[in-house]
VEXDREN-2710 file (C-alpha; in Angstrom, 1 decimal):
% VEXDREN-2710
k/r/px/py/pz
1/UNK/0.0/0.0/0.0
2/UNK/3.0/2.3/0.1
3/UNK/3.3/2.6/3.9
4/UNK/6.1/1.5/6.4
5/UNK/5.8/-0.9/8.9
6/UNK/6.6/2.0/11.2
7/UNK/4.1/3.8/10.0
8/UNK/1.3/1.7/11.8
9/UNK/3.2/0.7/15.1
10/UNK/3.8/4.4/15.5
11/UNK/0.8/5.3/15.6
12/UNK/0.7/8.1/12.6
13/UNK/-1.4/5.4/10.8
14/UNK/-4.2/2.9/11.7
15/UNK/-5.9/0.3/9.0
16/UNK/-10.1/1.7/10.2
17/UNK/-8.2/5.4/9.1
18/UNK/-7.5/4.3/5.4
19/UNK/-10.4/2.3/4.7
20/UNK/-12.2/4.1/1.9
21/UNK/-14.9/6.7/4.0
22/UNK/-18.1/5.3/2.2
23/UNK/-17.2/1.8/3.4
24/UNK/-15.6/2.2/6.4
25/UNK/-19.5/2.2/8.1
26/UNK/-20.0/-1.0/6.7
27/UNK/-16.4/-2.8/8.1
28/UNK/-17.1/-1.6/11.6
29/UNK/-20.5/-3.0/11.8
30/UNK/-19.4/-6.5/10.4
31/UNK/-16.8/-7.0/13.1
32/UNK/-19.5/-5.5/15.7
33/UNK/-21.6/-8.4/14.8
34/UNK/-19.5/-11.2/15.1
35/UNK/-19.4/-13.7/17.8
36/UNK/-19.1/-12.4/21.2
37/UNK/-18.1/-14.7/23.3
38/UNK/-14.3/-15.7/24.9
39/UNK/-12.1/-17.1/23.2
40/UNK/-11.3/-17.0/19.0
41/UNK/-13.6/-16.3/16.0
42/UNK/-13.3/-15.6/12.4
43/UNK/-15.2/-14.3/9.6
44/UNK/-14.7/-13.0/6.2
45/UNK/-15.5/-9.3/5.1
46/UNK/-17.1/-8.4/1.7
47/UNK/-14.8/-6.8/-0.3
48/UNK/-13.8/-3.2/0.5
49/UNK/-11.8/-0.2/-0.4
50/UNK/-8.5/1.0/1.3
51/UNK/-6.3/4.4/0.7
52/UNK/-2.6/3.5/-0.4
53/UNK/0.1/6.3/0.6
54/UNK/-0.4/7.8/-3.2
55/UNK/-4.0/8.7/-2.8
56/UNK/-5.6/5.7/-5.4
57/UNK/-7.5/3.1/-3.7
58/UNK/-7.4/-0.7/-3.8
59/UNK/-9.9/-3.2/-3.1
60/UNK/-9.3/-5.8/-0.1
61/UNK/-11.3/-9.4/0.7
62/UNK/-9.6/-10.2/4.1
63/UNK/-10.5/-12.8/6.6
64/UNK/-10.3/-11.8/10.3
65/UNK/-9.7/-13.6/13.3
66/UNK/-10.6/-12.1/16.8
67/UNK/-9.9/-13.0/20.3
68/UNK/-11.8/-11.7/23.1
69/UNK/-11.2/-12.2/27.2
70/UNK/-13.6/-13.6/29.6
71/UNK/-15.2/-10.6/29.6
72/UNK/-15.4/-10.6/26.1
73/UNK/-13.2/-7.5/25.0
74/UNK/-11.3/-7.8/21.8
75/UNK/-7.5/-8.0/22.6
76/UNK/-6.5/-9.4/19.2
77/UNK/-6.9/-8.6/15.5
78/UNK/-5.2/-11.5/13.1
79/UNK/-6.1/-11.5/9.4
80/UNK/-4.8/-12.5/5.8
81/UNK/-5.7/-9.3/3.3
82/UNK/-5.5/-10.1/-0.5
83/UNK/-5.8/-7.4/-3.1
84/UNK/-8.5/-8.1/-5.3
85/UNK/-8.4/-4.9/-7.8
86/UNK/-8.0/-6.4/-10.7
87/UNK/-10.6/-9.1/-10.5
88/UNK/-13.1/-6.1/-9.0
89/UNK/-12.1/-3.3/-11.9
90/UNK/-12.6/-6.4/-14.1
91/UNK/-16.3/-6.7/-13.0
92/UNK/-16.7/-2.9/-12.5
93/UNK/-15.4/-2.7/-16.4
94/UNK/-17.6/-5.6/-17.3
95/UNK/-20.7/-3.5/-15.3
96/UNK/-19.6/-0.3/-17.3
97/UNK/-19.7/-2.0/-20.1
98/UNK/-22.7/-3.7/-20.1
99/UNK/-24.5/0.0/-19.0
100/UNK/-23.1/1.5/-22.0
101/UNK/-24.4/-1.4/-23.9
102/UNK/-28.1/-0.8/-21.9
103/UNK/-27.8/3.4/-22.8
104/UNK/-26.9/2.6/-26.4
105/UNK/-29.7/0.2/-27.1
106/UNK/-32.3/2.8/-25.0
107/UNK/-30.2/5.7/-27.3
108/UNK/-31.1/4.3/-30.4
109/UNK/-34.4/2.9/-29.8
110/UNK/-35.6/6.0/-28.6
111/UNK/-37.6/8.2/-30.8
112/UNK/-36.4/12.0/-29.8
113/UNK/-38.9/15.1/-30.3
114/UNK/-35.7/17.5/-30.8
115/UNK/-31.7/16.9/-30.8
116/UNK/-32.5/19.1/-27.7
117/UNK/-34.2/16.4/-26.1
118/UNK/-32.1/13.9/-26.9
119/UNK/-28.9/15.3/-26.4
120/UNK/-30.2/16.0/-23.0
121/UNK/-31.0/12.3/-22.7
122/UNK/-27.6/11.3/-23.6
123/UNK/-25.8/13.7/-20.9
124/UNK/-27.7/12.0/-18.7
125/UNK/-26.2/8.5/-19.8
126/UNK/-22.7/10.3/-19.7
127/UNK/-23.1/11.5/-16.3
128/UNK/-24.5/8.2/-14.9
129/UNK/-21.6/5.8/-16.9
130/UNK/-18.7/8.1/-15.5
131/UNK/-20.3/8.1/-11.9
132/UNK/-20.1/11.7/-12.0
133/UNK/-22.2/14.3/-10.5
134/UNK/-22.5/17.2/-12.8
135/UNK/-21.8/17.7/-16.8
136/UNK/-22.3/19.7/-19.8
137/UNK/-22.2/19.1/-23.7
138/UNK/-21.3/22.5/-25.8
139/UNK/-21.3/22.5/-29.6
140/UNK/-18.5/23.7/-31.3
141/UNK/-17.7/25.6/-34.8
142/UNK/-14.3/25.2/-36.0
143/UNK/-14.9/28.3/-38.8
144/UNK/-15.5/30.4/-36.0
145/UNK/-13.8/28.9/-32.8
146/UNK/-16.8/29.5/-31.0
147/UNK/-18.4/26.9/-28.0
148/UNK/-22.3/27.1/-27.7
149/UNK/-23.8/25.9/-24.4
150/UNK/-26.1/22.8/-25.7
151/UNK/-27.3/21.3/-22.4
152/UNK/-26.4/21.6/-18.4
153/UNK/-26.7/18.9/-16.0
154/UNK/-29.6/19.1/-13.5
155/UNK/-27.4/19.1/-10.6
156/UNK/-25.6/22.4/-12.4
157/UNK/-28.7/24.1/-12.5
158/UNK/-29.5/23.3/-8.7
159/UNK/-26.2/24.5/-7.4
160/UNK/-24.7/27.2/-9.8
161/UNK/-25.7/30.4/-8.2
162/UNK/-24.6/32.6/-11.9
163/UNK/-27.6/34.8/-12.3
164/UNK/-26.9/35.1/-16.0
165/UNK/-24.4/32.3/-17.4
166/UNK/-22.5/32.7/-20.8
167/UNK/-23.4/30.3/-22.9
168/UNK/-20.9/30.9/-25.6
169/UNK/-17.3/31.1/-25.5
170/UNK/-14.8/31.8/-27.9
171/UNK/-11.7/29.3/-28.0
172/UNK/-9.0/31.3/-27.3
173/UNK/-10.6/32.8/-24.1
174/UNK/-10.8/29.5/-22.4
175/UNK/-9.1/27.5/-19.9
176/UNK/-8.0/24.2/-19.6
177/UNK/-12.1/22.6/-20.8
178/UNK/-11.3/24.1/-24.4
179/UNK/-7.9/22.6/-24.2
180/UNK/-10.2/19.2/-25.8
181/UNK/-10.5/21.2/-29.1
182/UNK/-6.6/22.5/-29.0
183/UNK/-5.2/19.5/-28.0
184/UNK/-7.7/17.5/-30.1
185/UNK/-7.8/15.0/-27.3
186/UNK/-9.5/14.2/-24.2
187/UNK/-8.6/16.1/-20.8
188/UNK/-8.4/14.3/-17.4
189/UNK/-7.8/16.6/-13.6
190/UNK/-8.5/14.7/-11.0
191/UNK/-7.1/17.5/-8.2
192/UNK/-9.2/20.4/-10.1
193/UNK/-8.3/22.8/-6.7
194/UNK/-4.7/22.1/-7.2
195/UNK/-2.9/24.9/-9.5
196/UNK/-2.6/23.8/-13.1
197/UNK/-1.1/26.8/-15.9
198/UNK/-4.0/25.9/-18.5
199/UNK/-6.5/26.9/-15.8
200/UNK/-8.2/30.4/-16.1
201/UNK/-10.7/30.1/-12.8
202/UNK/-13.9/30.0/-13.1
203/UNK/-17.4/33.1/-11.9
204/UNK/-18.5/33.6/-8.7
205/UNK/-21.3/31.0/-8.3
206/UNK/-20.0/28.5/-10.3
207/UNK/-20.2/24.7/-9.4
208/UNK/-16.9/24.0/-7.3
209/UNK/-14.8/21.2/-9.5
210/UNK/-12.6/18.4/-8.0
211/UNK/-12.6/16.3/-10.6
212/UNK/-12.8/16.8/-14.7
213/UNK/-13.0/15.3/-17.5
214/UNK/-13.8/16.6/-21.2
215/UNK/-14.0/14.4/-24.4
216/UNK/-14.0/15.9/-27.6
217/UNK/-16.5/14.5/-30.3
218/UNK/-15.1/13.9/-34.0
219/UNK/-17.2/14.2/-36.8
220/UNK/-15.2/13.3/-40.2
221/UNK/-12.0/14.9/-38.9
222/UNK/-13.6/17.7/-37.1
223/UNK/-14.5/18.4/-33.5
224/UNK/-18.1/19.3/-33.3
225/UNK/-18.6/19.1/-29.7
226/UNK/-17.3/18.8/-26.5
227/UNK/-18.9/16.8/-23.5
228/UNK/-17.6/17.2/-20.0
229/UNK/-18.3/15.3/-16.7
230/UNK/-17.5/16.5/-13.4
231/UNK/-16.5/15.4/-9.9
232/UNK/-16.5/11.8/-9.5
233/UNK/-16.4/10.2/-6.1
234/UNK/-13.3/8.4/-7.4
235/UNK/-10.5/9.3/-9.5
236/UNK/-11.0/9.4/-13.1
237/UNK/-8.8/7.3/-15.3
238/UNK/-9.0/5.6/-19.1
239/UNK/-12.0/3.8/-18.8
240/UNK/-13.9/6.7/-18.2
241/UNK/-12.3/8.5/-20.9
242/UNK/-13.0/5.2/-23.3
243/UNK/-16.5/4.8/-22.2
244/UNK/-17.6/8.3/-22.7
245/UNK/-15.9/8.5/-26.3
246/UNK/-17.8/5.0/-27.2
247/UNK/-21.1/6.9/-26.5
248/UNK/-20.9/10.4/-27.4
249/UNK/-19.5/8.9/-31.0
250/UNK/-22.8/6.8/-30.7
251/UNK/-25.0/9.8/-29.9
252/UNK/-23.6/12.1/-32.1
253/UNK/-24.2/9.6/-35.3
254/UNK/-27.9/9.6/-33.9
255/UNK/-27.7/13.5/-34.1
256/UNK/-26.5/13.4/-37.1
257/UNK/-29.0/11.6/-38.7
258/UNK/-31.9/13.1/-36.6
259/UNK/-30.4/16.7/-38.3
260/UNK/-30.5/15.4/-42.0
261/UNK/-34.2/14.0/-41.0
262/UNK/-34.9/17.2/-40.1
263/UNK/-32.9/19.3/-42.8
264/UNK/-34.8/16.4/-45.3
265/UNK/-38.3/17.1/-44.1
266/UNK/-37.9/21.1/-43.7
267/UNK/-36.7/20.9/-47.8
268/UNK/-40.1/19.0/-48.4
269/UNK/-42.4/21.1/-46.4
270/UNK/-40.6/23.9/-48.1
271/UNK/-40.9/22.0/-51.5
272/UNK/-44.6/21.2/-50.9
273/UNK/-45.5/25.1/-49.7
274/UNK/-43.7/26.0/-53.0
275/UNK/-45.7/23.2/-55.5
276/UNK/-48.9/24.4/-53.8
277/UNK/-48.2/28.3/-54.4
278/UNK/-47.3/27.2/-57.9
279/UNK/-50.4/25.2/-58.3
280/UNK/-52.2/28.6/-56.7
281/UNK/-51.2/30.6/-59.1
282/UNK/-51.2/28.5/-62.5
283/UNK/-55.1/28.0/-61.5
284/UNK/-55.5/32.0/-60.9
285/UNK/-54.0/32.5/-64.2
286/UNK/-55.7/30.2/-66.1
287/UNK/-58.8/31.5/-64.6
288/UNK/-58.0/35.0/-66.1
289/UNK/-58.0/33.5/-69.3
290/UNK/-61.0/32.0/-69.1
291/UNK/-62.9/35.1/-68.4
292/UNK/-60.8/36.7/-71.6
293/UNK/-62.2/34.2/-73.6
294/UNK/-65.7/34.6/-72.2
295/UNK/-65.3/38.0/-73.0
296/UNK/-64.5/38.0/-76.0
297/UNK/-66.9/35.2/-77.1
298/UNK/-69.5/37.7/-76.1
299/UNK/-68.6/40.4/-78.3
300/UNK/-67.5/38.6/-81.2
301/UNK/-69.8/38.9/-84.3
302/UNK/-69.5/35.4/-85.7
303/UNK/-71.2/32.5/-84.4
304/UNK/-67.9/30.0/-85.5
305/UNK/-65.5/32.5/-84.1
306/UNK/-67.8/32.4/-80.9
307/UNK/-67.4/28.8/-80.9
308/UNK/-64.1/28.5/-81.2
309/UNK/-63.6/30.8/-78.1
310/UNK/-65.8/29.3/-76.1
311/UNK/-63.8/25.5/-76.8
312/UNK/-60.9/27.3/-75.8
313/UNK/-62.3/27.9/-72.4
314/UNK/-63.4/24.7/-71.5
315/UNK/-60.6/22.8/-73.0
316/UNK/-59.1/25.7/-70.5
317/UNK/-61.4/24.9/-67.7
318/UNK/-60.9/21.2/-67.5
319/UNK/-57.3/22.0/-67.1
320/UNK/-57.9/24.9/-64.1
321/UNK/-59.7/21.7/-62.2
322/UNK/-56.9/19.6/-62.6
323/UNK/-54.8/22.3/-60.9
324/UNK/-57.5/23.2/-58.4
325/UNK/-57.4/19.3/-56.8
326/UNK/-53.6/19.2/-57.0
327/UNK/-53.9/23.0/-55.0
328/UNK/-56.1/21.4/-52.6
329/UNK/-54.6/17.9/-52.3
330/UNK/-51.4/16.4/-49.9
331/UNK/-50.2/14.6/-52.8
332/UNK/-49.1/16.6/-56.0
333/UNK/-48.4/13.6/-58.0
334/UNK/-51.8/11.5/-57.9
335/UNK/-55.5/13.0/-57.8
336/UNK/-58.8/11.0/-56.9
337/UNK/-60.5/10.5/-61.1
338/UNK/-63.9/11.1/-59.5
339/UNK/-63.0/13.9/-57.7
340/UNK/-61.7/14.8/-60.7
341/UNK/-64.1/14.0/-63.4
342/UNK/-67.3/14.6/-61.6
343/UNK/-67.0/18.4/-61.3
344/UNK/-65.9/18.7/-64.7
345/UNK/-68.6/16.8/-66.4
346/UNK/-71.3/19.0/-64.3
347/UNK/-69.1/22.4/-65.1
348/UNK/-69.1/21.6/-69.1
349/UNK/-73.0/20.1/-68.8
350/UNK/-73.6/24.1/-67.1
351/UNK/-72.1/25.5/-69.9
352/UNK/-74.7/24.7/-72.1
353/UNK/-78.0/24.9/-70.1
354/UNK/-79.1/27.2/-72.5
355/UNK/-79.1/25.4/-76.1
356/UNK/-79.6/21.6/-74.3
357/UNK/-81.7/20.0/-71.8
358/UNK/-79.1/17.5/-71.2
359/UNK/-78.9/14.9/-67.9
360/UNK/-75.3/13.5/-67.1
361/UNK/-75.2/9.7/-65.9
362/UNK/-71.9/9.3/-64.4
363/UNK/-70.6/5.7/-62.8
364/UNK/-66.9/7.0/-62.4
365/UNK/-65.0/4.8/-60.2
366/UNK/-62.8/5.7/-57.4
367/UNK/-59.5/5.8/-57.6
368/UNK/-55.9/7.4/-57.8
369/UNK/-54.2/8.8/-61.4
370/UNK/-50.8/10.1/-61.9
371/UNK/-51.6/14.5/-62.4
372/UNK/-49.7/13.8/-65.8
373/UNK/-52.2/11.7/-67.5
374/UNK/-55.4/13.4/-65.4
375/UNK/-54.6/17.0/-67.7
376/UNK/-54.8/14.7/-71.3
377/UNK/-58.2/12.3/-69.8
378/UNK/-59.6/15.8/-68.4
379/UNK/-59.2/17.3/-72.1
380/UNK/-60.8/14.3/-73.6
381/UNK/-63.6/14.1/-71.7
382/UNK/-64.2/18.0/-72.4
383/UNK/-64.0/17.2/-76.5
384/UNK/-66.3/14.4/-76.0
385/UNK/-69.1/15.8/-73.8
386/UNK/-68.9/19.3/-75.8
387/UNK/-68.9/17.0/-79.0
388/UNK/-72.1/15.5/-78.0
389/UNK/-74.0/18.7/-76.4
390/UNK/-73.0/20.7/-79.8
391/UNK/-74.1/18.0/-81.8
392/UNK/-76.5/15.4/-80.9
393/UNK/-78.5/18.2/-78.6
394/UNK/-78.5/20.9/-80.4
395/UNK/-81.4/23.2/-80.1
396/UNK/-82.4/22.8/-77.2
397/UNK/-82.7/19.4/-77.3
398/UNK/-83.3/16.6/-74.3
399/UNK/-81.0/14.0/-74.0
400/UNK/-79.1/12.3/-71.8
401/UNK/-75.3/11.6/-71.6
402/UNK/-73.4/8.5/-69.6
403/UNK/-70.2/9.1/-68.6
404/UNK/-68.5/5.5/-67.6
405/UNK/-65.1/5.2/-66.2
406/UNK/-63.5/1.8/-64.4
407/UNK/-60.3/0.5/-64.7
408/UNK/-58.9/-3.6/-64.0
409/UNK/-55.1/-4.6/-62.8
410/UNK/-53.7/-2.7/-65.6
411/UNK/-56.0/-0.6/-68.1
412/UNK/-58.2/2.5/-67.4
413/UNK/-61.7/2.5/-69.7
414/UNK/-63.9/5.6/-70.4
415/UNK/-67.1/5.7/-72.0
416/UNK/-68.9/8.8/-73.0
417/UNK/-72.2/7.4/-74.4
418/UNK/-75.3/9.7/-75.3
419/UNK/-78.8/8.8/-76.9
420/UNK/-79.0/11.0/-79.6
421/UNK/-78.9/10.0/-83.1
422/UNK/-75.9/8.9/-84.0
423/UNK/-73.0/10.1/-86.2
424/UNK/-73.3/10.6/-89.7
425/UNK/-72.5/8.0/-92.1
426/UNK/-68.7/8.1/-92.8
427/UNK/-68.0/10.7/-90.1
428/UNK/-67.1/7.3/-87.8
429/UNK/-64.2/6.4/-89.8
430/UNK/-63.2/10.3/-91.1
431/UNK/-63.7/11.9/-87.8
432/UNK/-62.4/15.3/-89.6
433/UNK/-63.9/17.3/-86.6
434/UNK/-60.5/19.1/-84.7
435/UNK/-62.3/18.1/-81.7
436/UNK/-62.0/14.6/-82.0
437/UNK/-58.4/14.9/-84.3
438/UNK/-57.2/16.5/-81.0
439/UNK/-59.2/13.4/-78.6
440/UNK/-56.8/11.0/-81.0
441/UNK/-53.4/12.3/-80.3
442/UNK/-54.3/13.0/-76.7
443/UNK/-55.3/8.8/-76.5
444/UNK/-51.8/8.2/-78.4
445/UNK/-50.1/10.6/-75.9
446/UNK/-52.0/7.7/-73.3
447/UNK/-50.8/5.1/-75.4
448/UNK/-54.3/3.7/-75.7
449/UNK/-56.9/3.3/-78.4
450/UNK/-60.3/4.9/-79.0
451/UNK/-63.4/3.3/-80.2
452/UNK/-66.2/4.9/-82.3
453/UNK/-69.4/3.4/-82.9
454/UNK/-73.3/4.1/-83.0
455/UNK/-74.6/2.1/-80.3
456/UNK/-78.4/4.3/-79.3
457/UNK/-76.5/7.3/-80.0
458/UNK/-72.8/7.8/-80.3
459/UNK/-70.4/5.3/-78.2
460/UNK/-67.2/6.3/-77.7
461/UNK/-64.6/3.7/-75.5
462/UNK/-60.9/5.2/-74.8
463/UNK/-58.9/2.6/-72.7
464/UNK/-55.4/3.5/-71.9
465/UNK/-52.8/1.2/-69.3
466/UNK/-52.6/2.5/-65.8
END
């Protein structure tokens, strides 16, 4: 242990005054409950801790033999100490171990609200593995040499009595805690009172140190952030240091991911906010043109030239609704067809209250289509409706129109049927009409097929693959 023999027969030193002060209790009782009666006795002490002449402690098993008079008063201590540190800093860096093991697993099972959150978590860990009492974790920017206070220990905040701390530091007006980022290594004091040159002090207030310990935390090269732990019952050593660089370089790749989540999902909402003001604004404008046309329709002197205008705006119109779901939807890629399709038929069918008395039939299934072939189908449907109110109603005519659209594993069908008379003779092969020229490149753009035919009126079938 690094004393003399003299040392003890003198007097200056006796074995109760060097066992370790939180165990010492615990000796004293076990020799205060052995055997009390004359004569000899032995027994065997848990293990325990005793001061060598350095300052370190070792751990002792010892069995003890007393002897006691007839009035049963100790007169003798005899006993055979071994020192069992290694086998106990064995177990105690097999327990370490094994609670690093526990925090990492609880670390990356848990789901954090905020790096805030979760950093705080891991000091937590940090403080518990090192069997320290208080700690801290401060960010670091190596473009600006500039610490930033991330998180304090509870027990800081109970005893520091700093009515306003700093929470950011520059590098070259630290002490010996920023000498982690100069030295680019840990830093280990386990006499914090004693002088040391890298030491600046620290406020009025501040948590009195014994011990310290500060681990810097690597990120491709560069230090990121420093984690410190504070007065330990015991002397720090390398275990401590090795234990708290294993998990901060586990938390921090937690952090780093939970960042790029966040970073990611900021980018989207931005990207989404963006697609939606786009969507906003393509729908206001095409709305403007619309009423242009409808203007101009109105004061145009031609019947055909009226016409014409008036296709424009609905061929406009069915392409304004496409952008008014997307506006209104969460998913800018793929829009409900009947929530599509079912306003569109009753805005074209509105359109011409005045020269048909037509009633739309529509059996339009439910589901999801890609926005890029919903503006070609919308267009289609427009041509084919307006085709058949122009045509087969004209004049005020009653009628009525079916609009039919279902789709199987891997097709799409639409049906726009009415039950007036028919096309022409020849027009079902010639279809000359720019209105239905333009419905056949918009089914090749689908790469499907249309279907003409005079089936109680005019039939037409458009299937195109999903």
């Amino acid at each position: 242990l690094g004393y003399s023999a003299d040392d003890f027969v003198s007097g200056r030193v006796s074995y109760s005054s060097i066992i370790y002060h939180e165990d010492i209790e615990r000796v004293v009782a076990e020799v205060a409950s052995n055997s009390k009666d004359p004569g000899r006795s032995s027994f065997r002490h848990e293990p325990y801790r005793v001061r060598t002449a350095d300052g370190s402690y070792r751990w002792m098993d010892d069995v003890t033999v007393i002897r006691r008079n007839e009035e049963g008063d100790i007169t003798h201590y005899q006993g055979v100490v071994h020192d069992i540190s290694p086998i106990m800093d064995a177990e105690e860096a097999l327990r370490r171990n094994e609670a690093r093991l526990k925090g990492l697993v609880e670390i990356f099972q848990r789901r954090p609200e905020s790096i805030q959150s979760f950093l705080d978590y891991a000091l937590e860990q940090a403080i518990s593995l090192t069997g320290s009492r208080i700690g801290y974790i401060y960010f670091y920017d190596a473009g600006t040499g500039q610490f930033t206070l991330n998180t304090w220990s509870k027990e800081v905040m109970k005893e520091c009595l700093i009515q306003e701390p700093q929470t950011v530091y520059q590098l070259e007006k630290t002490g010996i805690w920023g000498e982690a980022v100069r030295q680019r290594k840990p830093v280990m004091v386990n006499d914090f009172r004693t002088f040391h040159p890298l030491k600046k002090g620290y406020p009025e207030g501040h948590v009195e140190l014994y011990r310290f310990l500060t681990v810097p935390v690597f990120v491709g090269g560069e230090i990121v952030a420093v984690v410190g732990a504070g007065n330990k019952e015991t002397d720090y050593d390398e275990s401590d240091i090795l234990q708290l660089t294993l998990l901060m370089d586990a938390v921090w790749k937690v952090v780093e991911q939970k960042k790029s989540k966040d970073e990611i999902s900021r980018l989207l909402e931005e990207k989404n906010l963006l697609l939606r003001e786009v969507h906003h604004r393509i729908k206001n404008n095409m709305s403007t043109v619309m009423s242009l046309l409808s203007l101009q329709s109105q004061s145009a002197g031609e019947p055909a030239v009226t016409a014409a205008l008036m296709d424009a705006r609905s061929r406009i119109q069915s392409m304004m609704i496409v952008y008014d779901k997307l506006y209104r939807s969460s998913d800018y890629r793929n829009v409900s067809i009947r929530d599509y399709l079912e306003p569109l038929v009753d805005e074209i069918i509105s359109l011409y209250r005045k020269t048909a008395n037509v009633t739309a039939e529509k059996d339009i299934e439910d589901f999801p289509l890609h926005s890029e072939k919903l503006f070609p189908v919308g267009i289609v449907i427009n041509e084919l409706l307006t085709n058949a109110l122009k045509y087969a109603f004209g004049d005020g005519a009653n009628g009525t129109i079916v609009v039919k659209v279902s789709r199987n594993e891997s097709h799409v069908r639409m049906v726009v049927h009415d039950n007036g008379p028919g096309l022409p003779e020849g027009a079902l092969d010639a279809a000359a009409g720019f209105g239905l020229r333009l419905v056949k490149l918009l089914v090749e753009q689908l790469r499907g097929k249309l279907n003409i035919e005079n089936d109680g009126g005019a039939r037409f079938t458009v299937t195109f693959p999903l």
